[in-house]
Steps between C-alpha positions, in 0.01 A plus 500: 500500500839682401798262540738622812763228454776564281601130445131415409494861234845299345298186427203693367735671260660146406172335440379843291817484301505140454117501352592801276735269326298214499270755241753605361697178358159384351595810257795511442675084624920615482526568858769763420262695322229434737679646779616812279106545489452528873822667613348759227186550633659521811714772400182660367270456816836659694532797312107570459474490903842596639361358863542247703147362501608198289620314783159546676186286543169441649328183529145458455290207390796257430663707257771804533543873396687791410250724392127538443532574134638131438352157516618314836749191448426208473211464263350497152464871470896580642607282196350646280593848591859386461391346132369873427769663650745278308367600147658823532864358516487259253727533186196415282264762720109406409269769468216531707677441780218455768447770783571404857217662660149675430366752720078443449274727622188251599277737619359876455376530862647656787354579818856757573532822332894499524692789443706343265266269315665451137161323355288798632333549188428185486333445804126374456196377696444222259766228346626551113630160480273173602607216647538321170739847345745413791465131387608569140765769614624271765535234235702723261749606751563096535470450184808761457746261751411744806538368850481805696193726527425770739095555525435833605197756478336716591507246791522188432335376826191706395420207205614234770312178390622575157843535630437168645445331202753657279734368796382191529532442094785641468716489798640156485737564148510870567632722803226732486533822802236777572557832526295617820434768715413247734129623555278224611819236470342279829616188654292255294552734151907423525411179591258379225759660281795336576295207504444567138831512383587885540846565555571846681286806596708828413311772759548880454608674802620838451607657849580328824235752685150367468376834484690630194446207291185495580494840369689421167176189487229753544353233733558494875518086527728489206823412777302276712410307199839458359645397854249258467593376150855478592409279799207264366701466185831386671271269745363327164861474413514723215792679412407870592710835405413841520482742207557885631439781283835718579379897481748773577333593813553087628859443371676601793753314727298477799156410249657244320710358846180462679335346199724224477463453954133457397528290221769281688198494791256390267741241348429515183747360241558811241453867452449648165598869453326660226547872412168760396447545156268754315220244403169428629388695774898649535460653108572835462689533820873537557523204734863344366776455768803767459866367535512494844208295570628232235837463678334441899284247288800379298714486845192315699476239210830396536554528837212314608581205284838488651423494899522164640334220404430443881286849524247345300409819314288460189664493121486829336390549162549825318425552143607869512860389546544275198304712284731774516762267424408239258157653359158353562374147426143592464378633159459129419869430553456289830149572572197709451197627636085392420284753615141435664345552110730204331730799330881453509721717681914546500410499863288640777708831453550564171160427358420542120274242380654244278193285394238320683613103673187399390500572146873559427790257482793571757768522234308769330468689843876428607637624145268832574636551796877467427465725221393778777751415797446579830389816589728588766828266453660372177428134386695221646817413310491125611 
């Protein structure tokens, strides 16, 4: 439920702030210094997102957030994504400085055909990793200080008692999300789930007008089924946002305007705005947004997060407009990407194996893949 009261987002940013330094004075006990460290990465966080969106939260399951990419506060896994997050401001900076999240492909099925699809060639009738692979890669990505995973696919709903158990092992020291079309998603699915321990659903939409995405899904329930996502999952009291793929032919004032009345309708808590890249199914194809495009999706970012608190409209999330600005954080920077086969990724875009999770330690992987960059933006200077 996204926070209306402005009073009530003030406390939630006191109480945030306050338990940042609580983490941070067990590092570093001169208060002086300990407030240097957060009014730095404060600066940091201000300059990376130059939005609003910081002073705006949704509640679900006792705990509060700004975005889906983050652990919600409080809890075990939002302190120690501040303990992470601190390493890199520290005089004395360790190395290996733990990722914040993993994106982790669970699955090789599908039963969509998207347009889109980045693990198209990757899509398989039968499963590459057992239940006992996603065990041991599960366990390394603790094992590595990570709080935060995003379980994706294929479909992730298509290996659903699987998904259950992974949850239910995992979910109650990690915020784990899936990355769903929605397909199958009932009523007593979000349920069991959230039951579980799983923290948010993150549902692909990619046009307002069922028939068109339906069209870009190459399956004719494809919008029915992620209406129904959205609703079960925010009746199971999930935190739900929608992820929209953001072609040239959708990024349009009037697109992206009645995107946002739908989303609003739907009340789900945040919207993710991803732009088409040339991998997967998309490879070979000039798909990348031109100038224009960026700066309606730069100018809807920004002005979304800044309408009243009152409106209730979901938190916007847009990677494109950092990017361009500070460079990315995947390439094993912030995060990175595990396909459906165990075999590292800079992330779902840029793909270039970098060993295998199963056999191959993350630093070796990480080192690999900051010695290539990302594909498409430099590396992240901070």
């Amino acid at each position: 439920m996204l926070i209306s009261s402005t009073s009530k987002n003030n406390k939630i940013l006191r109480g945030l702030l306050w338990g940042m330094l609580k983490r941070i004075l067990r590092r570093e006990p001169n208060p002086f210094r300990a407030l240097s460290l957060l009014a730095r990465m404060l600066k940091r966080r201000r300059a990376i997102l130059d939005s609003p969106k910081g002073g705006r939260y949704v509640h679900s399951q006792g705990r509060y957030f700004w975005e889906s990419d983050a652990p919600g506060w409080p809890s075990a896994a939002f302190d120690k994504y501040i303990d992470n997050e601190l390493g890199r401001y520290l005089p004395d900076r360790p190395e290996g400085i733990p990722l914040q999240t993993v994106i982790f492909a669970i699955t090789s099925r599908c039963p969509l055909q998207c347009r889109h699809c980045y693990e198209w060639d990757n899509l398989d009738a039968k499963e590459h990793l057992s239940p006992a692979d996603l065990e041991v890669i599960m366990n390394k990505i603790r094992e590595q200080g990570i709080r935060h995973v995003q379980m994706s696919g294929g479909e992730p709903l298509a290996r659903f008692g699987d998904l259950l158990e992974l949850t239910d092992k995992y979910g109650r020291e990690m915020d784990l999300w899936i990355l769903t079309s929605g397909f199958g998603l009932t009523a007593e699915k979000a349920e069991a789930l959230s039951k579980a321990g799983l923290t948010g659903a993150n549902i692909s939409l990619d046009h307002w007008d069922p028939v068109q995405h339906n069209d870009f899904r190459n399956h004719q329930q494809s919008f029915y089924w992620a209406k129904e996502a959205a609703v079960n999952c925010r009746r199971a009291g999930l935190a739900v946002s929608l992820s929209l793929c953001a072609t040239r032919s959708f990024v349009t004032q009037e697109n992206l305007d009645r995107y946002l009345a739908l989303s609003k309708e739907w009340q789900v808590d945040f919207i993710r705005v991803l732009e088409p890249r040339p991998a997967g199914r998309f490879a070979g194809t000039e798909v990348s947004l031109g100038q224009a495009e960026e700066e309606l999706l730069d100018s809807f970012y920004l002005s979304t997060n800044s309408k009243p608190l009152q409106l209730r409209y979901p938190i916007v999330s847009y990677p494109g407009y950092y990017q361009r600005r500070t460079g990315c954080f995947g390439a094993g920077d912030r995060y990175l990407y595990i396909d459906s086969r165990g075999d590292f990724h800079a992330c779902p875009f840029c793909l270039g194996k970098a060993g295998n999770a199963l056999k191959d330690p993350f630093e070796m992987a990480i080192a690999v893949m900051k010695g290539r960059g990302c594909h498409v933006f430099p590396a992240n200077q901070g």
